[in-house]
N, C-alpha and C positions, 0 to 999 in steps of 0.2 A: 316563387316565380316572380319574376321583374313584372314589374307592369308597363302598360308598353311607350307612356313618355320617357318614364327613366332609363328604357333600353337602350331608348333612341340615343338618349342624352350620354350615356356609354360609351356606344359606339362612334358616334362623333366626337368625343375624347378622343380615344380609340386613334382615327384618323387623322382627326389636328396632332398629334405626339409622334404621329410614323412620319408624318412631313417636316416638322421640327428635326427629326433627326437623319432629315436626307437634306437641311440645310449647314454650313460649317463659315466660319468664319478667320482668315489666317490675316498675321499682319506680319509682312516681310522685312529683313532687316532694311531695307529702302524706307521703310513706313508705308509700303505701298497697300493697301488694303486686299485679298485675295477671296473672295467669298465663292462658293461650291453649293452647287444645288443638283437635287435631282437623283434618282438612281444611278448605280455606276455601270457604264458599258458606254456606248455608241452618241447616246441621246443627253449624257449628261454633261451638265459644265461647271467644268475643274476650277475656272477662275484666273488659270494661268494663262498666260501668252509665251507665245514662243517662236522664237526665229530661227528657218534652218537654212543658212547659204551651202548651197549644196544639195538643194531637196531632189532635184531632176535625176541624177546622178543613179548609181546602183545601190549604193548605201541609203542614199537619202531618202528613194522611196518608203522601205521597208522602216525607216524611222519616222515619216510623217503618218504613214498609216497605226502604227503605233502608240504613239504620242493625240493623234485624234480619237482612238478606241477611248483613251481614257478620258476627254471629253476637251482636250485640250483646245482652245485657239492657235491653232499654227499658221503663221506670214509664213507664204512662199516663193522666197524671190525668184524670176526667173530669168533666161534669155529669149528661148522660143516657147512660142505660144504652143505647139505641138507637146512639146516635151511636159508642159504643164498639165494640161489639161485632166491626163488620169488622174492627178492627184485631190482632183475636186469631189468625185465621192469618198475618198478614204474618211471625210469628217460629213458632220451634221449639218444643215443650213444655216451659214453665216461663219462656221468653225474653218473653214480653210481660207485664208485673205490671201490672193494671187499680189504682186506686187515687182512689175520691172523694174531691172536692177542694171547696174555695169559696175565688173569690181574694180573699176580707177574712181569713179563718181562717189566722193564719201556724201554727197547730199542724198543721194538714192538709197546710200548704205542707211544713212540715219533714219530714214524713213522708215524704212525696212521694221529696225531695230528698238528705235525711241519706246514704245508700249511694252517691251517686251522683259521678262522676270528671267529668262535663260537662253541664251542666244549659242546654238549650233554653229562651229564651220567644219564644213563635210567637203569643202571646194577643194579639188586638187585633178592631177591629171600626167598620166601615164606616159604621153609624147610629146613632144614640143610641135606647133607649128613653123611653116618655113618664114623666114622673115619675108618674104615676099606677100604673102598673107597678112599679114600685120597682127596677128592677132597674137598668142601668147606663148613665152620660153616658162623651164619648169622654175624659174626664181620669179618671174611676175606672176604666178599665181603661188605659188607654196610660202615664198617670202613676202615680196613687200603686201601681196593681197593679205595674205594671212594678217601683216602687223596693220593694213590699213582696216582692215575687221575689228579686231583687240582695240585698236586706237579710238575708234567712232566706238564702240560699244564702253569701255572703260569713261568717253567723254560725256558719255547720258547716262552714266551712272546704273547701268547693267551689272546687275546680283553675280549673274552666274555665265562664265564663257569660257564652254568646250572647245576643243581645238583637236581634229583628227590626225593624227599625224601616220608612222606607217610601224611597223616593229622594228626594222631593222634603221631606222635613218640612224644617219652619224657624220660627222664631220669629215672623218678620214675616208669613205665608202668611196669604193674607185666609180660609182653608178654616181651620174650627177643629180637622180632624182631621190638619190635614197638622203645626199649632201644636203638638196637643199629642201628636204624635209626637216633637216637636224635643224637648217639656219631658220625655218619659220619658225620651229619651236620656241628658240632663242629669241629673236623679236615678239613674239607673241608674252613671253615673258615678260620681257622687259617694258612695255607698257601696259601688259593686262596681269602683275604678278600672282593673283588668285586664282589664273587661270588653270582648269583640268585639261591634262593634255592623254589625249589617249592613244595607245598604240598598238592596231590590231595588225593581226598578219595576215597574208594573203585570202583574200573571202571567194567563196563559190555558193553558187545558188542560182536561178533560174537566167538571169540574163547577166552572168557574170561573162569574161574572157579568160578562165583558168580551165575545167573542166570542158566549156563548150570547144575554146579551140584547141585542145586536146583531142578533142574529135574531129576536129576538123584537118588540123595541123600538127599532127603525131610530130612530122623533120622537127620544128623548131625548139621541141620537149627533152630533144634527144641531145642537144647539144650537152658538154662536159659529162660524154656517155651516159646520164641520166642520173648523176652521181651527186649530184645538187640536193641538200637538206631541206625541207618545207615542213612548214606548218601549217596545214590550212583548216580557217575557220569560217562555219557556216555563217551567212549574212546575216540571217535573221538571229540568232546569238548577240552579235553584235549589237544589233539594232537594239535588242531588249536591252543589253548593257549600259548605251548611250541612255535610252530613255528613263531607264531608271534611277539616275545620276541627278534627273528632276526631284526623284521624293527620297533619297538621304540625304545625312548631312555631307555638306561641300568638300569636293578631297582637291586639294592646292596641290597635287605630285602628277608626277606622271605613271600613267594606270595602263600596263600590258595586256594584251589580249590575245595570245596564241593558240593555235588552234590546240587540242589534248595530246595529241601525238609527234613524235617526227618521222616524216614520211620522204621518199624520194621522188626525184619525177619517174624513176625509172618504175616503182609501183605504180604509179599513181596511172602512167600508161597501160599497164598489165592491167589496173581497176577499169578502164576507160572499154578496154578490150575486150575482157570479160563480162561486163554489163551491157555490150552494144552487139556482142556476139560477132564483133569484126576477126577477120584476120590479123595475127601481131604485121604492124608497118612494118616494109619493109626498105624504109627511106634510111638512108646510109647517114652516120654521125656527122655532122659537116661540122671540120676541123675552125676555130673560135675565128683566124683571119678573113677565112672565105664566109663566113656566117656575119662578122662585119662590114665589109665588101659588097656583098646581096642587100645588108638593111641600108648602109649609104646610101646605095643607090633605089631602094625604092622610098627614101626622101623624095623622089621627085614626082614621084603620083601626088594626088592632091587631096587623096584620101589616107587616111592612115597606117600604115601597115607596121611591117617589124621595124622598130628604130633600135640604132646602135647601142642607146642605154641599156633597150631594153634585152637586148644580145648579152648585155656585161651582166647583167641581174639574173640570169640562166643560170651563172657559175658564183653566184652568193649566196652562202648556207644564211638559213635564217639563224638570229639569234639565238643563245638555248641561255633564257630568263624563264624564274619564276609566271604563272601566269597569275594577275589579280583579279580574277573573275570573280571568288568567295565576295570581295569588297564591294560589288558590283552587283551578287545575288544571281548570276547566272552560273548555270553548269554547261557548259561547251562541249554540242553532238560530233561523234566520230565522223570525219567522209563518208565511212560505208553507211551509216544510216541512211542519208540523203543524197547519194550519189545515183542509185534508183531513179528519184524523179525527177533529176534532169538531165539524166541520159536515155531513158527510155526512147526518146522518142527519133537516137539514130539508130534505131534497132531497124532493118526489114519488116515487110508486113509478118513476112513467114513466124521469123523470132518474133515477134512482138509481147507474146503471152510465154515464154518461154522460163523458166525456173531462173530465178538471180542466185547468181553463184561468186561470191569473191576466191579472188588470189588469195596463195598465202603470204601472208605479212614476211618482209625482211627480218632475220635475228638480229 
């Protein structure tokens, strides 16, 4: 039996060696020093910084919370103060830095960015505003924003820059948003050439606009008889994909992200139907000129609604590419798994508890 200084003496060993080994020491190829303390989860710190233009957004959320779990420093540029603010518990005290931004302003941008070992752009956007608005077409934010990001992060000598792009962009794409996804890519290259550029396909998840206005807006789903190829991928999939792109080695390609299946809208409304216990719509196909026609003209609201791009994109199969998830360590959930929870809640009080039942899949 121990006698009881030398237990002591043990046990305090003991202690001092378990805290050594919840310390870690990295040095980056920058020479930047990365040091890591602490338990892993919530409370710990990684050592890393990181920047995600883009955080407010539907992606971005689910990427800072993320990225903070692992104990990360995350800058989170913003616009409005509203839109920020949940983002402030997803990390530990001191682990979320707020920081206003504008993406014409590269002094702001460098702010942002300067401290940072892996720098996010999640920035992009679905409609244009009207020029009477002054605020931004889909090439001032997908192109020159995207290259003036690469540009200031390449000039402070930033490790590592992601760049989101979409699955289907391309230069030829008759959708001007899918074109000038293809052209930011190309700029973002061309000053940032070790840039990872990723390309997921259409996402669903809680406050997405795929599944919600599906339920909402069955007419708009149905245009090109519902005969439109998709692939959709859960958010938070993705998110884990981006974030983990922090802890392996750097991939200079460009990395697909599709969802596991190809699906139609015409299921995917039958899915929407049967999980919400509604009756199938009975809103007539509206033939592709009169469905241009309607979004023209609700350009002149001042809120956003259907725009003509996004009419052309109705009738664009998604690409059918390899997906590189293995590279990336994620496996990509079905719709039907998570389509449940965030449909539920157009069910009636009656259905609310009522047995979930899917369609049969297309041959």
């Amino acid at each position: 039996m121990l006698a009881k200084p030398q237990l002591l003496r043990v046990q305090r060993s003991a202690v001092i060696q378990s805290k050594r080994a919840l310390h870690d020491l990295v040095t980056l190829p920058g020479r930047k020093p990365v040091i890591s303390y602490g338990p892993p989860g919530y409370s710990a710190v990684s050592g890393h910084v990181v920047t995600v233009f883009g955080c407010t957004g539907f992606l971005g959320r689910y990427l800072v919370s993320k990225l903070a779990r692992m104990g990360t420093q995350v800058v989170v540029p913003y616009r409005d103060e509203d839109e920020k603010r949940l983002l402030k518990p997803m990390g530990d005290l001191g682990q979320i830095v707020s920081m206003e931004w504008d993406i014409r302003n590269e002094d702001q941008i460098a702010e942002c960015l300067r401290h940072s070992d892996i720098v996010y752009n999640l920035v992009g956007r679905d409609y244009e505003t009207n020029s009477d608005h002054r605020n931004f077409k889909f090439a001032d934010v997908h192109v020159a924003g995207a290259e003036r990001l690469a540009k200031v992060a390449a000039d402070h000598g930033v490790q590592r820059f992601v760049h989101v792009s979409h699955l289907n962009a391309s230069p030829t794409s008759t959708s001007q948003f899918y074109r000038t996804k293809a052209e930011g890519e190309e700029r973002v290259r061309s000053v940032f050439p070790n840039a990872t550029v990723v390309r997921p396909a259409t996402m669903f998840g809680y406050e997405d606009k795929f599944l919600n206005n599906m339920a909402n807006w069955p007419i708009w789903w149905k245009l090109n008889f519902g005969e439109t190829k998709i692939r959709p991928v859960h958010v938070i999939d993705v998110a884990q994909a981006l974030a983990n792109l922090m802890s392996i080695p750097q991939l200079t390609r460009t990395v697909s992200l599709p969802g596991p299946s190809t699906l139609t809208y015409e299921y995917l409304l039958e899915l929407v139907e049967a999980l919400t216990y509604r009756a199938p719509s009975r809103a007539p196909v509206v033939p592709k000129p009169i469905a241009l026609a309607v979004a023209r003209a609700a350009q002149l609201a001042w809120w956003p609604l259907m725009s003509p791009d996004e009419v052309e994109r109705r009738y664009i199969d998604d690409v059918n590419v390899p997906g590189d998830w293995e590279a990336v360590g994620v496996r990509p959930d079905e719709v039907e798994n998570h389509a449940i929870t965030y449909l539920r809640r157009y069910r009636l009080a009656k259905d609310y508890l009522r047995p979930v039942l899917f369609p049969a899949r297309p041959s």
